[in-house]
C-alpha angles and dihedrals in degrees: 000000000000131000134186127206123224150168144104124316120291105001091124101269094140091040079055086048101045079048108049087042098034080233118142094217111165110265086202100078123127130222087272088070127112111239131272113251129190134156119204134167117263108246102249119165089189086068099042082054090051100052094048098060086040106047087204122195087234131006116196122190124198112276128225120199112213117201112201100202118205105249126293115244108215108239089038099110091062105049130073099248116140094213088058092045092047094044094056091047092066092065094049090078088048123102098204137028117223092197101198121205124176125236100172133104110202105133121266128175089227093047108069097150128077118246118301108172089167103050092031084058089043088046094057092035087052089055090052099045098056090042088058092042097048086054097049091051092043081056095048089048093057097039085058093057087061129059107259121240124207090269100043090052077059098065104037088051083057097040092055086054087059099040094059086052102051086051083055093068092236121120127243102241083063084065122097111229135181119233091252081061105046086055093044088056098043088097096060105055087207110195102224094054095066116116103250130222105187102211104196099210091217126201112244093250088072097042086098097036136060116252090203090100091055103038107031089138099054090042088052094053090043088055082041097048082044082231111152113226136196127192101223114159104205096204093067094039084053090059089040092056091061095062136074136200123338096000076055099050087041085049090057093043095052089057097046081250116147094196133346114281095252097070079040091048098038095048082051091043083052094043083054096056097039090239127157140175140233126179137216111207138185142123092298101044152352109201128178112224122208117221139155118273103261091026109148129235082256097053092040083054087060091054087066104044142322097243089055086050092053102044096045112159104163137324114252098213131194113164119223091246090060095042092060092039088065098018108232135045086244095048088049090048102052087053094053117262113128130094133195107221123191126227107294092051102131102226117245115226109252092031124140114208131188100199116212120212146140133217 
């Protein structure tokens, strides 16, 4: 999974970054720069679990790639720089948009107006919106110098639904599509068609209170945009990444905080693209596995190799409940709690499968 971090300039997305990834990227890069990159393992106490009663040679959890993109300059979008084209390009490889807006007030020589959470969100979206809507008129344009074929009348006809969508200020993750139309659009990486997480880059002082008193309004237009949202103060989650273990949990409980935001905000990130996770687990190795939310046993094979995939036979199944309850997969099996499901099992998240198969 791979999320990329966005916003205006200064409102703390590389400090979120350094943070979520314990980097020390400069916060001081312009929109030149090339973006900030980092891999870490996603938090998961099921595998931690796993791997204890295992004692595995090697335990891998899922990984989860954060890019931290230099600001976005409103009106870019619309000139024919190649820094703001090449800044919005970046966003086009990422799953997933962390969409950071500052609702702070300590003083900053390049924040000289107050917070806005609503006209700092509508700033980036409309970015992304007439990015989306220049390409798709660029596409039209050149599709109307050939002569079409069925499949490119196709297109165009979708492309002008999207087009009047996009002219009606509104994104393109708000329009309903049909599955022959996602596919069709695959290609395109339209912007405004990523799923958004709105991170609300909060000052300290609110890390213990609800905003919601302060900021109704903001909160209102974010329900009405469906736009999830998450209160993470960077500067705290800065301080957080530096320590370990019990000065960590001590940290959290000082600050009313139950966990640091990056198991909050890649949980979220996951909820948003309807991922979930099963394990296999044994003396070699416990790994964590990332599907689609409603993936068959058939489809989560394939995830582990093509030959498994091919050779399916059955799914030998133990939930994570049932292995904790008896606190091991063994245990769980010998009271009877496996269960060999055949190719079209959904997955469960939290399940840990042994696929049977023969090639």
């Amino acid at each position: 999974m791979k999320i990329g971090i966005i916003g205006l300039s200064s409102v703390g997305k590389t400090s979120l970054f350094n943070a979520l990834t314990k980097s020390s990227a400069s916060v001081a890069g312009g929109r030149n720069s090339a973006p900030n990159i980092a891999t870490i393992k996603v938090p998961d106490e099921r595998i931690d679990k796993l791997s204890e009663v295992y004692k595995p040679k090697k335990t891998s959890y899922a990984n989860v790639e954060f890019v931290d993109i230099a600001g976005v300059i409103p009106g870019g979008a619309a000139s024919a720089s190649s820094a703001d084209s090449n800044l919005l390009n970046n966003i086009r490889p990422v799953d997933v948009i962390c969409h950071v807006i500052r609702v702070f007030d300590e003083e900053c020589e390049l924040l000289t107006d107050p917070v806005n959470i609503v006209s700092d969100i509508k700033k980036i979206n409309d970015e992304l919106l007439l990015s989306d809507l220049a390409m798709i008129e660029s596409r039209i344009s050149r599709m109307n110098l050939k002569k079409k074929t069925p499949a490119a009348e196709l297109e165009e006809k979708l492309l002008e639904k999207l087009k009047a969508h996009l002219e009606e200020e509104k994104m393109l993750f708000t329009l309903e599509l049909t599955p022959d139309e996602i596919v069709m659009l695959q290609g395109f990486k339209f912007l405004s068609q990523k799923n958004q997480i709105i991170v609300l880059n909060i000052d300290e002082k609110y890390i213990k209170t609800d905003i919601g008193s302060k900021y109704s309004e903001a909160l209102a237009y974010l329900k009405k945009l469906n736009t999830p949202h998450i209160q993470i103060s960077a500067k705290i989650e800065m301080e957080i990444s530096q320590l370990d273990g019990d000065d960590e949990k001590m940290f959290l409980e000082e600050n009313g905080l139950a966990e640091p935001g990056r198991n909050r905000l890649i949980r979220l990130a996951y909820e948003v693209l309807g991922n979930i996770s099963f394990f296999t687990a044994g003396e070699d190795e416990v790994k964590a596995w990332t599907i689609l939310k409603n993936d068959n046993a058939h489809e989560a094979a394939g995830k582990i190799h093509s030959d498994i995939q091919r050779g399916f036979i059955k799914a030998e199944v133990v939930s994570y409940a049932d292995f904790l309850e008896h606190g091991s997969v063994e245990k769980a099996k010998a009271a009877g709690k496996s269960r060999l499901e055949p190719k079209h099992y959904i997955v469960v998240d939290g399940d840990i499968i042994n696929f049977r198969f023969n090639v």
